[in-house]
C-alpha positions as MATLAB code, in Angstrom:
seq = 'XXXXXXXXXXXXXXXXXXXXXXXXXXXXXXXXXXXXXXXXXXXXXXXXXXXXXXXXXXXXXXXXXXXXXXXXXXXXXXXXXXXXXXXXXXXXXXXXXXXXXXXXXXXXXXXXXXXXXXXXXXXXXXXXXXXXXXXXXXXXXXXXXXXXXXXXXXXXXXXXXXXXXXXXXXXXXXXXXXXXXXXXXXXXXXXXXXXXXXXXXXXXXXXXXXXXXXXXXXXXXXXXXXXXXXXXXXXXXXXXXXXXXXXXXXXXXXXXXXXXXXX';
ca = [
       0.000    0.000    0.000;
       1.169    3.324   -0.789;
       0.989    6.713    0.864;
      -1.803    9.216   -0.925;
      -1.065   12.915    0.404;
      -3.158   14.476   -2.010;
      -2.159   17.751   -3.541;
      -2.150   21.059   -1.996;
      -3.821   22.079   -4.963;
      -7.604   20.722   -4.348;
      -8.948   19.033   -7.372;
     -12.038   21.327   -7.183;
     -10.307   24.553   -7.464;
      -8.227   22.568  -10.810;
     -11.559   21.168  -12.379;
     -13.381   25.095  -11.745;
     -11.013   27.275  -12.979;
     -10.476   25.300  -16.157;
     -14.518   24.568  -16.442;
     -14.748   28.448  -16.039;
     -12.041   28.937  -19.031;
     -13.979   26.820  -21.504;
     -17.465   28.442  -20.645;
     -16.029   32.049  -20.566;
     -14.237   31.382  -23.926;
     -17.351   30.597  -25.738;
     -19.645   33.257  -24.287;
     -16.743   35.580  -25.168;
     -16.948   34.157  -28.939;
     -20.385   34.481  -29.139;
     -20.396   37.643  -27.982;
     -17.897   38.609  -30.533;
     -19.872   36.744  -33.080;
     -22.873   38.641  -32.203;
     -21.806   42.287  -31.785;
     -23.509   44.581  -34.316;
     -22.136   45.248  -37.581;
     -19.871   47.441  -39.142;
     -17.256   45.870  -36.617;
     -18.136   42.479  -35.335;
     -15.056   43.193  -32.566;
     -16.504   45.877  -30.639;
     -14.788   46.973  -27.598;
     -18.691   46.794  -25.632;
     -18.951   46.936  -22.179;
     -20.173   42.840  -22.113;
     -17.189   41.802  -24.317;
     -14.457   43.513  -21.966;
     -16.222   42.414  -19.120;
     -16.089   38.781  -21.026;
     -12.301   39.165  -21.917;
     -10.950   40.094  -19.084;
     -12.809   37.455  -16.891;
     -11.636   34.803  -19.398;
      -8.160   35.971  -18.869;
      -8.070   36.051  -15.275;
      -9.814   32.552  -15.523;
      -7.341   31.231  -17.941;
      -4.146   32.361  -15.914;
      -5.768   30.470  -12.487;
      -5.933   27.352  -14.635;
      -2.547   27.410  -15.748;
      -1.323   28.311  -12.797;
      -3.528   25.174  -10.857;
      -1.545   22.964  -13.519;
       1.802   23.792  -13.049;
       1.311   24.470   -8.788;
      -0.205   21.162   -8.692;
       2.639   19.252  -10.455;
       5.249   21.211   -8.054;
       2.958   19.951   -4.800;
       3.072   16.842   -6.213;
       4.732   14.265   -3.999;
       5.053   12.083   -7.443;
       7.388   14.510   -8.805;
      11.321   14.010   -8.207;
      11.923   17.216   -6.720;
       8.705   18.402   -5.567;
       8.797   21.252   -3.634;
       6.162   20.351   -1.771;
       8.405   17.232   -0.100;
      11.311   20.094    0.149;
       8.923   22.443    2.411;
       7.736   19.256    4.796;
      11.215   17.472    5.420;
      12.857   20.951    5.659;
       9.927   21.763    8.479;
       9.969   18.546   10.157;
      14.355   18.433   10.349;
      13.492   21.594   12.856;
      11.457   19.476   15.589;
      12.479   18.198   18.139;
      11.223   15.872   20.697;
      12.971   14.261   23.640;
      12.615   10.199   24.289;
       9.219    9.012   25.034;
       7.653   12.437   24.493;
       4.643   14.066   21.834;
       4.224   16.053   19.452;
       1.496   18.248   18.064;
       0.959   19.457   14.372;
      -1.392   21.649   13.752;
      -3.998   21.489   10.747;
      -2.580   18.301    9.433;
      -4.596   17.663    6.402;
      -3.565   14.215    4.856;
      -0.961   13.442    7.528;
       2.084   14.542    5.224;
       3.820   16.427    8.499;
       3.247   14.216   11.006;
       4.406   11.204    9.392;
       7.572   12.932    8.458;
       7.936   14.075   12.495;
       7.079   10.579   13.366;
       9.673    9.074   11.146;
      12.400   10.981   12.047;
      11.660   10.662   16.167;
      10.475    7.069   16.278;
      10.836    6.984   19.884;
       8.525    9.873   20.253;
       4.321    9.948   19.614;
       2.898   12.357   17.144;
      -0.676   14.160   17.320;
      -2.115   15.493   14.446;
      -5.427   17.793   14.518;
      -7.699   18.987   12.002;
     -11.137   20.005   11.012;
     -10.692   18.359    7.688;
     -13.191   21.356    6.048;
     -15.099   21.322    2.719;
     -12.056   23.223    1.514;
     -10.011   20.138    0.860;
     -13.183   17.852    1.283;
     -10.708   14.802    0.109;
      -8.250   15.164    2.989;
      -9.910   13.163    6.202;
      -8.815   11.269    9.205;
      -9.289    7.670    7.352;
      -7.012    9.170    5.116;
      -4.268   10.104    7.309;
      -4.576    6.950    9.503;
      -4.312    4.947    5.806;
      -1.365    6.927    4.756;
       0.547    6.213    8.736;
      -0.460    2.555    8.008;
       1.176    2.411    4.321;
       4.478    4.761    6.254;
       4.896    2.325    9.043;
       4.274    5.564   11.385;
       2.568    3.575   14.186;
       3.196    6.228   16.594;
       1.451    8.337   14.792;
      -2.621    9.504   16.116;
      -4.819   11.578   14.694;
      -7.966   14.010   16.269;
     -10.929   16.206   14.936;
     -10.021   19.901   16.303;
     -10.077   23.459   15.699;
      -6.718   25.467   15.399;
      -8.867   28.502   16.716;
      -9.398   26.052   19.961;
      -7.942   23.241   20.796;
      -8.848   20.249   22.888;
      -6.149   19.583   24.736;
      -4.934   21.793   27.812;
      -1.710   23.956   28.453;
       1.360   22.457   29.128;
       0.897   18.946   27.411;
       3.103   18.384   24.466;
       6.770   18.411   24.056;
       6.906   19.929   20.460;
       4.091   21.796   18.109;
       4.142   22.062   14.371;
       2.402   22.954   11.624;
       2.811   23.590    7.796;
       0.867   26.077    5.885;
      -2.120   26.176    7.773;
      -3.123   29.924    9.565;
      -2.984   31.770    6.804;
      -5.864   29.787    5.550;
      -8.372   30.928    8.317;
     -10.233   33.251    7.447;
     -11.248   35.946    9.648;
      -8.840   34.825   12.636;
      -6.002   36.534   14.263;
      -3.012   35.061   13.153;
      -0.563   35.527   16.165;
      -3.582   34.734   18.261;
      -3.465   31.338   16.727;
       0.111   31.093   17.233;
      -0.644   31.554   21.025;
      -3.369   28.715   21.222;
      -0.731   26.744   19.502;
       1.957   27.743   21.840;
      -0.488   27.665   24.677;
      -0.299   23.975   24.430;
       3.151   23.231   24.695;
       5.282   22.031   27.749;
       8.274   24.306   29.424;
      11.298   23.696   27.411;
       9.645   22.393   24.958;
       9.970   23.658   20.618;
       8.223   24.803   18.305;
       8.571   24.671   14.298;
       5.747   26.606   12.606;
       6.366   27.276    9.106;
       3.376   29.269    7.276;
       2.970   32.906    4.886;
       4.242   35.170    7.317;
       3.584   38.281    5.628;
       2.515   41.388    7.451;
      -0.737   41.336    5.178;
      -1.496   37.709    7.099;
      -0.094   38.072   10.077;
       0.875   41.703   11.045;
       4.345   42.657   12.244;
       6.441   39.767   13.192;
       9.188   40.624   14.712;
       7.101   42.235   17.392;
       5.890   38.990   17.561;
       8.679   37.455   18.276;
      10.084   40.097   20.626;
       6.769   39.407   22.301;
       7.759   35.675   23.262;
      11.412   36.520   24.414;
       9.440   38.934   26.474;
       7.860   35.839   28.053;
      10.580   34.395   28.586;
      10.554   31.824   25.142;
      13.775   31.249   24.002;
      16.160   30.773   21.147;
      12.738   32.554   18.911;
      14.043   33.241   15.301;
      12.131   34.236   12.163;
      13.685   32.254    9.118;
      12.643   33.080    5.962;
      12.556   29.801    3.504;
      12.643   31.428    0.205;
      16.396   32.038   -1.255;
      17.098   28.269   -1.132;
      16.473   27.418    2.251;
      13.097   25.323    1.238;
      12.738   26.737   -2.141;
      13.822   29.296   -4.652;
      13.058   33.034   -4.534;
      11.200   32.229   -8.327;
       9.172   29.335   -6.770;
       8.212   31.877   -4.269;
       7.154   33.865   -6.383;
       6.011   31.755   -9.141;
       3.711   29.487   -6.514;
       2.269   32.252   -4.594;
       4.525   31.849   -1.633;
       5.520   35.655   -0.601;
       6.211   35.728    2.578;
       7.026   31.895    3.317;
       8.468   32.071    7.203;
       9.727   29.585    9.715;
       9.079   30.199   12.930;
      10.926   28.093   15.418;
      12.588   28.840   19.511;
      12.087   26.718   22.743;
       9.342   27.763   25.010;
];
């Protein structure tokens, strides 16, 4: 049996975009058919309206194709695998302890966590939304099973509040998740994260960091030396660290920011 992680690319965002390409392009001929003579390409306000909708469509699709072959874990360097080993070589758990990821979708974190601390126990939590209806926790218990990850669990929960009190867990991670709640303060939900882990114990949060998501950082950070967390950095995982400053770029990534330090 092998591992299925999915794509970070849902398959319903691929099949819409490219539905709404086709459909756009031939409204936008007939309307060009249809225009009123002497010139069958007038610039009305329906055909702009038309053409630039078809664009904007037609750019999302392309860019669905190409983003879901790099966050493809079939690929032989897919970037995707880059950003989750290069997240999970920062956690660290003692002997016999846990560890939390946050938001773990189709298990892709936590397995990597669990295989690299085999004598530790790994917790992963998610809603499992309509947003990526296909991710579940059947799925992420299969894909444990096909990674020989046995020490490896997995719980229903809400980033925004989570079910397990202060203080219990020797490490917390997560990969691309905050960003994606909408509506919620995003150094709030670093604190219910943080909220949950032991004295002494790290963190590795690795998410879009920007100051549109999440404010200003480093006063963020500042924030937790102020409490007395230590060894807090801010590491930036464009410029080779995880990726390239194009894939950045090129895969919407601005702001891509690992967050690690010992509480």
């Amino acid at each position: 049996m092998k591992a299925d992680y999915r794509n970070w690319v849902p398959a319903g965002m691929k099949r819409g975009f490219f539905a709404a390409t086709i459909i756009l392009a031939v409204l936008l001929l007939f309307a060009v058919a249809t225009s009123p003579l002497p010139s069958p390409t007038a610039n009305t306000v329906v055909d702009i309206i038309l053409l630039v909708a078809f664009i904007v469509c037609a750019w999302f699709s392309h860019w669905c194709a190409i983003a879901s072959r790099a966050f493809s874990w079939d690929t032989e360097d897919s970037l995707a695998k880059r950003i989750v080993e290069g997240t999970a070589s920062h956690v660290s758990i003692p002997e016999g302890g846990t560890c939390l990821d946050v938001g773990c979708g189709s298990d892709v974190l936590a397995i990597a966590v669990a295989k690299r601390n085999p004598q530790a126990k790994v917790v992963g939590v998610d809603r499992w939304g309509k947003e990526y209806a296909s991710f579940s926790k059947k799925l992420c218990e299969r894909n444990a099973e096909a990674e020989g990850a046995t020490n490896a669990t997995f719980l229903q929960g809400d980033a925004r509040k989570l079910p397990f009190p202060d203080k219990t867990f020797d490490a917390v991670t997560s990969n691309y998740v905050y960003h994606n709640i909408a509506g919620a303060d995003k150094q709030q939900l670093l604190l219910e994260t943080l909220r949950t882990l032991k004295p002494g114990g790290t963190f590795a949060i690795h998410d879009l960091m920007s100051k549109h998501h999440y404010g200003d950082m480093e006063a963020f950070a500042q924030k937790l030396r102020d409490r007395g967390y230590r060894e807090v950095q801010l590491i930036p995982t464009a410029g080779g660290k995880f990726m390239s400053d194009a894939e950045e770029r090129r895969y919407l990534l601005q702001g891509s920011t690992l967050l690690v330090g010992r509480k």
